[in-house]
N, C-alpha and C positions, 0 to 999 in steps of 0.2 A: 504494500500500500504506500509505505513513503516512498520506495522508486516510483511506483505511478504518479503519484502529486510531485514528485522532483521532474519527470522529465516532460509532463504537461506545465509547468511553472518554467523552465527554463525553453517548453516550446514556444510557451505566451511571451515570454522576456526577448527572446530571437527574432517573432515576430514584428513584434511592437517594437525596436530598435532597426531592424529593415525597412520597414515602410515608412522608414520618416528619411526627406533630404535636411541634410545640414547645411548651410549658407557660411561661410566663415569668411573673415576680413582678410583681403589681401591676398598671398598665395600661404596662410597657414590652415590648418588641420586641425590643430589644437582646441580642445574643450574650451577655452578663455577667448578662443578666436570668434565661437559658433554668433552670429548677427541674430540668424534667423532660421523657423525651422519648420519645414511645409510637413501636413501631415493629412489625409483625407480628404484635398482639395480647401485648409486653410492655411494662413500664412500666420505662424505666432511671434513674438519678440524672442529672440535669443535661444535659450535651451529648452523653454518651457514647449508645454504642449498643452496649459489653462485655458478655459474659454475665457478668461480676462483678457489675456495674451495676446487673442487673438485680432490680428491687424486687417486679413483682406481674406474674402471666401473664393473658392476656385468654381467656377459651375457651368459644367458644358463650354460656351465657347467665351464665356461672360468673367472677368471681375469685377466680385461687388465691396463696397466698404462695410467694415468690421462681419460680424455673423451674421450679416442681413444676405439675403438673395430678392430683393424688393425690385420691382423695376426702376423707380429712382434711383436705389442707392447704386446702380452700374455705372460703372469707372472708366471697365475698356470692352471693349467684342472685340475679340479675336478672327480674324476667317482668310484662309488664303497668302496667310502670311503678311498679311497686314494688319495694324492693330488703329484702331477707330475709337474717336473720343464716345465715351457715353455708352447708348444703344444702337448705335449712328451703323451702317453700310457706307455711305454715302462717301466719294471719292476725296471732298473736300477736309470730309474729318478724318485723314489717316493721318496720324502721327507718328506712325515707325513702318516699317518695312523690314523685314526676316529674308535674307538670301545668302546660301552660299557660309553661313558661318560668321556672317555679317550683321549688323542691324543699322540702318539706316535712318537719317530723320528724313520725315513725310512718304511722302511719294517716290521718289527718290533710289537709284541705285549708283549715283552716281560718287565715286571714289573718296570727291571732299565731303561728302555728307555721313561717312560713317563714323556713328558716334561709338559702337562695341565692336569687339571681335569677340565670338566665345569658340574654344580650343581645349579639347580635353579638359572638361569640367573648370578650364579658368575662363575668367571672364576679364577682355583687357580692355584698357583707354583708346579709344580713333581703333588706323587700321592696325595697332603693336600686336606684337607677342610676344615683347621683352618683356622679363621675369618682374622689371621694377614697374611696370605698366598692370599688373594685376591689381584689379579692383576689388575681385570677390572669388571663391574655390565652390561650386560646388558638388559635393561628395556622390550624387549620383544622377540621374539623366531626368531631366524636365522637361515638361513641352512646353509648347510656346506660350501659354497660356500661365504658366507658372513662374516661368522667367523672367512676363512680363509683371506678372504680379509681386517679384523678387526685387525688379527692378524699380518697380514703382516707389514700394515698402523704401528699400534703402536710399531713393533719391527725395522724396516725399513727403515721406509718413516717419521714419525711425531717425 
């Protein structure tokens, strides 16, 4: 009986530390590094995973502000690799563009308009991928949706 409760308690513990991404400052790893920390489609402050914590919700193709999924409280729609103010499609409201490894402001692919590069979990300034150019680490694979909600968080909101 205690091996059964030990190896369902440490299946629960494996779980719940995989399914969360870590955000960390700069190019470190470290526990004292972690910003932020996505978990079920929410973004929290730092190491926590508290619905206090929590900064922005991930929902389908939508960020919304804090635990809300309201249609007001929408931030960004995500679609196609463009990310749109609000609820918005609409061409006028895109304010990033996703290509190639790239993120771009507006509409835009053009070379002087790239504000990120993300490279094997780093995330760099313009087009770098020098080491002193990382802004942010993070530990495992997010979609666009999360990134930008990562990105928001730590330009924005934290």
């Amino acid at each position: 009986m205690k091996l059964f409760f030990t190896f369902f308690l440490s299946l629960f513990l494996i779980t719940n530390c995989i399914s969360q991404t870590k955000v960390y400052k700069g190019n470190s790893t470290y526990i004292g590094g972690i910003q932020l920390t996505l978990k079920e489609g929410k973004v929290y402050k730092g190491n926590s995973t508290y619905i206090g914590d929590n900064l922005l919700t991930i929902k389908d193709n939508k960020i919304y502000k804090k635990n809300s999924i309201y249609i007001g409280d929408i931030i960004y729609t995500v679609s196609d690799g463009k990310v749109y103010k609000g609820n918005s499609t609409y061409i006028g409201d895109i304010i990033l563009t996703f290509k190639d490894g790239k993120v771009y402001e507006g509409n835009s692919t053009y070379i002087g308009d790239i504000l990120l590069t993300i490279k094997d979990g780093k995330v760099y300034k313009g087009n770098s991928t020098y080491i002193g150019d990382i802004l942010y680490t993070i530990n495992n694979f997010v979609t666009q949706q999360e990134f930008i909600a990562i990105w928001h968080t730590l330009n924005y909101v934290y």
